[in-house]
C-alpha positions as CSV (number, residue, x, y, z in Angstrom):
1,X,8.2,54.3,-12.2
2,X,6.3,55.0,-9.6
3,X,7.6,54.7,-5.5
4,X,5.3,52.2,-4.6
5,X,6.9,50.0,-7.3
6,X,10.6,50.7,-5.8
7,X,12.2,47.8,-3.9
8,X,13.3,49.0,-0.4
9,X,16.8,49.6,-1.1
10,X,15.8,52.1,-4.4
11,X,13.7,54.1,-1.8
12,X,16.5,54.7,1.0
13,X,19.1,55.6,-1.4
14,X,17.0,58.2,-3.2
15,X,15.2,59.0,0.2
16,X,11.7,59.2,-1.9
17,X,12.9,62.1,-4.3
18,X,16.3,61.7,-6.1
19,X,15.5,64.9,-7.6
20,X,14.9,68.5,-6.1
21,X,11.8,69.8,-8.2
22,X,12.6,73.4,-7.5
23,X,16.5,73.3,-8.4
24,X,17.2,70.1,-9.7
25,X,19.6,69.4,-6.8
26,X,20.1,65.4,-6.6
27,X,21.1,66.0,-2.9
28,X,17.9,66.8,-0.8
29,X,17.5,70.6,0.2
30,X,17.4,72.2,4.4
31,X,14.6,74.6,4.8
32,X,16.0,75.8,8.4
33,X,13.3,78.2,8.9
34,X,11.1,78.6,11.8
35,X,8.2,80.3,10.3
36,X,6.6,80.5,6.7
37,X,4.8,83.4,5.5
38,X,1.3,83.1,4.3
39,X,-0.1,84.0,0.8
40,X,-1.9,87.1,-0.5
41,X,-5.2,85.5,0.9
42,X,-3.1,85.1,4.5
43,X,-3.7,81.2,3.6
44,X,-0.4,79.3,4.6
45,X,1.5,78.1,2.1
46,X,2.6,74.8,3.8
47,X,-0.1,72.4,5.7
48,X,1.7,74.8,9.0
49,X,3.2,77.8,9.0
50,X,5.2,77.4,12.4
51,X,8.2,75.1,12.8
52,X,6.4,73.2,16.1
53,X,4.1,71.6,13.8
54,X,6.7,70.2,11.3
55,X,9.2,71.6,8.2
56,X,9.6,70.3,4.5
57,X,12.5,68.6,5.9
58,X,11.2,67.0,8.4
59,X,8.3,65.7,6.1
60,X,10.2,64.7,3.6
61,X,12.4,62.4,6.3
62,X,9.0,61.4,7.6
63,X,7.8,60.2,4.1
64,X,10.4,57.8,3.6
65,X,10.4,57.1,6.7
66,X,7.1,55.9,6.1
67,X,7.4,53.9,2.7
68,X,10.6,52.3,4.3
69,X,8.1,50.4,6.6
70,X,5.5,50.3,4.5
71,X,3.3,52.2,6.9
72,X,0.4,55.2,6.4
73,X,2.4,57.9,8.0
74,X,5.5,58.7,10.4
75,X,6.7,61.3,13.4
76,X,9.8,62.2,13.9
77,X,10.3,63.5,17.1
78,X,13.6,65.2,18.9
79,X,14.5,61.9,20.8
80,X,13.6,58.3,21.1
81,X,12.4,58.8,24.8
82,X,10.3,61.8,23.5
83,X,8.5,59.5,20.8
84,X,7.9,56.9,23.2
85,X,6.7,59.2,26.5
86,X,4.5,60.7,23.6
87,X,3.0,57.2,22.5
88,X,2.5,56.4,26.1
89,X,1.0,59.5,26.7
90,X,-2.2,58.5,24.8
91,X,-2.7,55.8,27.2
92,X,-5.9,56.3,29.4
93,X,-5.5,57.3,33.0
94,X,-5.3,53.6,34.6
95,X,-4.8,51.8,31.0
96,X,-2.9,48.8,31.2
97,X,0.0,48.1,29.6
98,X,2.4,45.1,28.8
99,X,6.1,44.7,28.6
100,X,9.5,42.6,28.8
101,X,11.2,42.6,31.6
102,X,14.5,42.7,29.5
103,X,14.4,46.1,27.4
104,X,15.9,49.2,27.0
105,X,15.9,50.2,30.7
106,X,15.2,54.2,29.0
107,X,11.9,52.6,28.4
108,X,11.6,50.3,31.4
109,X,12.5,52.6,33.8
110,X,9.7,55.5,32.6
111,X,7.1,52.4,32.8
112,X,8.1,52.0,36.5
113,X,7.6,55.9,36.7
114,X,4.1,55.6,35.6
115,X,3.2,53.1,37.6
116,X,4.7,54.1,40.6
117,X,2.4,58.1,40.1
118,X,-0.9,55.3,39.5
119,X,-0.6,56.6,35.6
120,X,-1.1,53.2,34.6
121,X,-0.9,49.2,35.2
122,X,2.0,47.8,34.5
123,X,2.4,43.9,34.1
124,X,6.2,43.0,32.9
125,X,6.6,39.8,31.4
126,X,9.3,37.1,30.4
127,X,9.8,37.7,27.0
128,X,11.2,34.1,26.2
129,X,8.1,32.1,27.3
130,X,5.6,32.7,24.8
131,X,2.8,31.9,27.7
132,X,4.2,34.5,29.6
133,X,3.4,37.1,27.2
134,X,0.3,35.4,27.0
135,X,-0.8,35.8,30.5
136,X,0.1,39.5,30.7
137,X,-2.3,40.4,28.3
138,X,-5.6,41.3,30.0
139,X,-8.4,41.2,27.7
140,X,-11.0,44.0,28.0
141,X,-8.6,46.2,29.9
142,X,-4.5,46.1,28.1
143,X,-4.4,49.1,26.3
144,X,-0.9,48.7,24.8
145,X,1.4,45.8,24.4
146,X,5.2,47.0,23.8
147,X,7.6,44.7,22.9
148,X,11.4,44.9,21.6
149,X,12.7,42.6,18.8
150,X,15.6,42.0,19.1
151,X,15.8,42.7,22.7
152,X,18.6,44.9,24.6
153,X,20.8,43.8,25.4
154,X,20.0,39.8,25.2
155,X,18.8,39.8,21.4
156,X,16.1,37.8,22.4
157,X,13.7,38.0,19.7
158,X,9.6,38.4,20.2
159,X,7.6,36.5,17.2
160,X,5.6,39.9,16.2
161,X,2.9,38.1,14.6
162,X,1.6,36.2,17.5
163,X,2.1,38.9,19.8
164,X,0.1,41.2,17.6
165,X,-2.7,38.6,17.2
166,X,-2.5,37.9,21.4
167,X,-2.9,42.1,21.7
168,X,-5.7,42.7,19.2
169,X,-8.0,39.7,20.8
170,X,-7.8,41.2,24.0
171,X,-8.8,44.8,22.2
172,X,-4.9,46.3,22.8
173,X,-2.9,47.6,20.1
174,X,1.1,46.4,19.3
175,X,3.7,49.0,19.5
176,X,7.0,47.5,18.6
177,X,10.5,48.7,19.2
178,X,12.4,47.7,16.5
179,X,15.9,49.9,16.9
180,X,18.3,46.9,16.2
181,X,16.4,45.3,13.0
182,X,15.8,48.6,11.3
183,X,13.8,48.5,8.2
184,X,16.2,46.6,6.4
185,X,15.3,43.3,7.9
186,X,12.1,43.5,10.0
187,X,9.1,45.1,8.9
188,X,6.6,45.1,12.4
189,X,3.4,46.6,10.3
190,X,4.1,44.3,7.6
191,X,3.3,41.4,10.9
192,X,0.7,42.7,12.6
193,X,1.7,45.8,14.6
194,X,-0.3,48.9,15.2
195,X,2.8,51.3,15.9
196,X,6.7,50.8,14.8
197,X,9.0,53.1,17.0
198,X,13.0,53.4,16.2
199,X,15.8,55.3,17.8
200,X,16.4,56.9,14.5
201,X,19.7,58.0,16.1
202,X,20.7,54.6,16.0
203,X,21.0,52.4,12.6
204,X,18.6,54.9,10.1
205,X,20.7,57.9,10.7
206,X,24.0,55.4,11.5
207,X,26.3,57.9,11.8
208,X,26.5,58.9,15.8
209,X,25.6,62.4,14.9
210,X,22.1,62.6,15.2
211,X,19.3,62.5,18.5
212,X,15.9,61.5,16.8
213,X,13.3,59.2,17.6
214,X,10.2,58.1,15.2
215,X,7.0,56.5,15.5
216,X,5.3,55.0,12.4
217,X,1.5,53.9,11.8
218,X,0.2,51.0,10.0
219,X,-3.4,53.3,10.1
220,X,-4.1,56.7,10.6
221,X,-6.8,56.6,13.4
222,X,-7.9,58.9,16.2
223,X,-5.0,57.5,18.3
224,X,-2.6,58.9,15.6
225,X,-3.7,61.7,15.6
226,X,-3.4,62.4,19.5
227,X,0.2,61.9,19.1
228,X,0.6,64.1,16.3
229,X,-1.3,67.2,18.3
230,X,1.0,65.9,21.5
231,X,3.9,66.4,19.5
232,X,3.2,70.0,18.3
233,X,1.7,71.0,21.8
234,X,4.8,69.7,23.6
235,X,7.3,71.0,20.6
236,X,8.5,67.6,20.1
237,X,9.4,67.8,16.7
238,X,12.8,67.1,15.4
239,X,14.6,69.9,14.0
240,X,15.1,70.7,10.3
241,X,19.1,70.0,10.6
242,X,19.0,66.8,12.3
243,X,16.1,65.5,10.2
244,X,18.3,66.2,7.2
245,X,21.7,64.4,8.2
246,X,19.0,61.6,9.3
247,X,17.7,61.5,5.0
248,X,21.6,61.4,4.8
249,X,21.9,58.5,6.4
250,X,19.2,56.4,5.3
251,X,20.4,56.7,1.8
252,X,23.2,54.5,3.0
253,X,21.1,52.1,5.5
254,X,20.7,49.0,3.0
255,X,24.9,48.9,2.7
256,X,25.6,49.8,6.1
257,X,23.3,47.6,8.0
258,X,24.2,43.9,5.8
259,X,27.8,44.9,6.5
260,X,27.5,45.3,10.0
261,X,25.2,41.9,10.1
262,X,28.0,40.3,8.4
263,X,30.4,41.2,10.5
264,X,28.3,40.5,14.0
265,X,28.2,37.0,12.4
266,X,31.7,36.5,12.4
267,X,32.6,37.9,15.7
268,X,29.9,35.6,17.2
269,X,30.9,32.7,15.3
270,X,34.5,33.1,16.4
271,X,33.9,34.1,19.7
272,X,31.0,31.0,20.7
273,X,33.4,28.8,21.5
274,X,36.1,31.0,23.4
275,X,37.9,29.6,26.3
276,X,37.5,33.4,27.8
277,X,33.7,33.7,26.8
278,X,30.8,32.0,28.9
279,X,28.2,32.8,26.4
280,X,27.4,34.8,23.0
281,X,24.5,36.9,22.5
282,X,23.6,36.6,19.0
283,X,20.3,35.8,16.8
284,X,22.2,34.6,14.0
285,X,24.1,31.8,15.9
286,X,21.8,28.7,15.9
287,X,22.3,28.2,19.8
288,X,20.5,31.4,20.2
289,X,17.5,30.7,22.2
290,X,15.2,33.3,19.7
291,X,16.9,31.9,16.4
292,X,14.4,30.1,15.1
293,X,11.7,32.9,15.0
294,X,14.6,35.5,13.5
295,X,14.9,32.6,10.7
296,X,11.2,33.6,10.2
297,X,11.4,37.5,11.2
298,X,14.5,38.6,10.1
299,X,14.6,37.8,6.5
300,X,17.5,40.0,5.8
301,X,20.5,39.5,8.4
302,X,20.7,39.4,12.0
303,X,21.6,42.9,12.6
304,X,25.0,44.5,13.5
305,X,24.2,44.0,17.8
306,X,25.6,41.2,20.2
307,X,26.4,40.7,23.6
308,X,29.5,38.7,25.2
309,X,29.1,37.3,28.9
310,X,32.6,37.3,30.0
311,X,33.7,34.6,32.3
312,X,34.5,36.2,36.0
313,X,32.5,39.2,36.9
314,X,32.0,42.8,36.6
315,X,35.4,43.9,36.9
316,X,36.5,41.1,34.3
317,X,34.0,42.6,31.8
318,X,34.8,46.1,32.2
319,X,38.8,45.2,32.0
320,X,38.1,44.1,28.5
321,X,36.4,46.8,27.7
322,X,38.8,49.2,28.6
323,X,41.8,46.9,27.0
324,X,39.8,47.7,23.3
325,X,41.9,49.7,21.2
326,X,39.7,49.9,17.9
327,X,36.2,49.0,19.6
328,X,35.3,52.6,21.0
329,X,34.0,52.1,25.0
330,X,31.0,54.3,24.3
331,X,27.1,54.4,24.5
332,X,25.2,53.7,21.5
333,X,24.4,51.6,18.5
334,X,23.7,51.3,14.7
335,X,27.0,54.1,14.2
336,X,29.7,52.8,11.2
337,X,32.2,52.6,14.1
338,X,32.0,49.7,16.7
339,X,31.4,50.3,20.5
340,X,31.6,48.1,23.2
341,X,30.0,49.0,26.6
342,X,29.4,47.3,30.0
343,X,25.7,47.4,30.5
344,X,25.7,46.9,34.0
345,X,27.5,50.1,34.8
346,X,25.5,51.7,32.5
347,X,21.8,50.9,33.6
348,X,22.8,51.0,37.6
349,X,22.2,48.4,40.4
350,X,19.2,48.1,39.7
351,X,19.1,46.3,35.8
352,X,18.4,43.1,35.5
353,X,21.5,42.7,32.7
354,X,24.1,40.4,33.7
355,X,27.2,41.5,35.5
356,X,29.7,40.2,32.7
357,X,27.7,41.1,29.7
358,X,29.4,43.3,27.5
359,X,27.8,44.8,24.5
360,X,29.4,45.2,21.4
361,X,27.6,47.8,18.6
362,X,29.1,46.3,15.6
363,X,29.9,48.3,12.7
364,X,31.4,48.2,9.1
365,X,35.0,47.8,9.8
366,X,37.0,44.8,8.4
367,X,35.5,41.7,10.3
368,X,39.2,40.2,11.1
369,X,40.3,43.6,12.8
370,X,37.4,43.7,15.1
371,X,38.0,40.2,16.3
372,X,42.1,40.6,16.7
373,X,41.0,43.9,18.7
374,X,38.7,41.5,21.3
375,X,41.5,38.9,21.6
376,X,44.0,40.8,22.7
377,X,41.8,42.8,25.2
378,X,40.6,39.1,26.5
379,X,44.7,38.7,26.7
């Protein structure tokens, strides 16, 4: 049966190639060379011959990579932020570009950078008012829309489909951040985006062992191929180790990533009506200001990420968070282990992120554990 038969799960968990030809080896191989030697006819025996272009191990991470979301071809690069500076690096000197307001402020904050060195235009929008988005689309001159869905740390979620319609009128192309839906319930090319870009640390690799970062094309084009040649001049590429414990992990995503969805569900069920908590964060709860257009989006769970706006202040959220005894106070997301962190500390005066929001990275513990752990640290 061919792989382009395979349903989704089939692929991750065999990772393209359940088999090693060479050896037989069910578990995928590490080539952890830096150079390959050439034939007798000083040809190279691999499309490079130099580990800055790429490794079997890499390309074999980038090829399921790839039929995971259904797209032409993938990247893997040696962080998120280098993936993204990378994409944003093919953006013409002045180009315009659109974004929320409300993202990850690693993105957010190199946008500003730009900006502020005349790089580019910069037009933030409101991400929950659809004519916002709208109106910060310039047609003729928006080079690149970037949106997140679901959003960090609100899990407010962008409808993909009309965005990408709203960028390629106005001659832009849709790069999508889509970290906290993984390919397991949200496929952006499969809606109408140009570009699909994950912290493969996060959920894919899922096991908080891994920095990695991938962009993924819906069509090879010239654009493409600027961030591949980017990649090798800068020496972007992740390395062969990493981008095997990341085919590691994705043969595990499927089973990691419904349990963690189910167990978001119930902390934000139990929690939404919580004398202690103002508000919950979550897509899946039908109070959720985006939960309509996840119905629509997310056709597969509503992801393992919420956020809890504590009532009081600053020093109220980060007393829960220190008061956790299972829930890990620690940076992060998509890892089998949950973490809670106080965003505000994290991102600086300067984020727009409420002072009482805590984040919780929910992973595949038992539900009730995870939920006796927040009660007691709300005391």
């Amino acid at each position: 049966m061919s792989n382009s038969k395979l349903r989704p799960e089939t692929v991750a968990a065999h990772s393209l190639k359940a088999i090693d030809e060479a050896t037989g080896a069910i578990t995928p191989p590490l080539h952890m060379s830096s150079t390959y030697a050439r034939d007798e006819s000083y040809t190279p025996k691999l499309k490079e011959n130099y580990i800055r272009g790429g490794s079997p191990t890499l390309w074999h991470a980038e090829e399921a990579l790839a039929a995971l979301e259904q797209g032409e071809a993938a990247l893997l690069f040696a962080s998120g932020m280098a993936a993204i500076t990378t994409l944003l690096e093919t953006v013409p000197m002045g180009g315009h570009v659109a974004a929320p307001d409300v993202m990850y402020y690693g993105t957010r904050d190199w946008l500003k950078r730009l900006e502020a060195k005349g790089r580019i235009a910069l037009t933030l929008f409101d991400p929950t008012d659809a004519s916002a988005i709208a109106g910060a689309i310039r047609k003729g001159k928006t080079n690149l829309v970037w949106i997140e869905t679901p959003l960090n740390p609100t899990w407010d979620v962008i409808d993909i489909a009309k965005t990408a319609k709203l960028a390629h009128d106005a001659g832009a192309i849709l790069a999508v951040d889509a970290t906290a839906s993984a390919a397991v319930t949200t496929r952006p090319l499969m809606l109408g985006a140009d570009i699909v870009f994950h912290s493969a640390t996060k959920y894919l690799n899922g096991h908080s062992d891994v920095l990695a970062g991938v962009l993924i094309t819906r069509q090879v084009n010239a654009r493409w191929e600027e961030i591949e040649l980017l990649r090798t001049k800068i020496g972007a590429p992740l390395a062969p180790f990493e981008a095997w414990l990341l085919i590691r992990g994705l043969r595990t995503l499927f089973v990691r990533y419904r349990q963690a969805s189910a167990n978001a569900l119930s902390l934000a069920q139990h929690f939404e009506k919580h004398p202690r908590i103002e508000r919950v964060l979550y897509p899946g709860l039908a109070s959720h200001r985006g939960h309509d257009i996840a119905l629509r989006q997310m056709t597969d769970g509503f992801g393992g990420m919420l956020s809890l706006l504590v009532k009081g202040g600053a020093a109220d959220a980060v007393k829960v968070c220190t008061r956790l005894k299972v829930i890990l106070p620690a940076t992060s997301l998509g890892g089998v282990e949950s973490l809670a962190e106080h965003r505000k500390t994290v991102e600086g005066p300067t984020s727009p992120v409420p002072d009482n929001l805590i984040r919780l990275s929910i992973g595949i513990e038992h539900a009730d554990d995870l939920i006796a752990d927040i009660e007691q640290a709300l005391g």
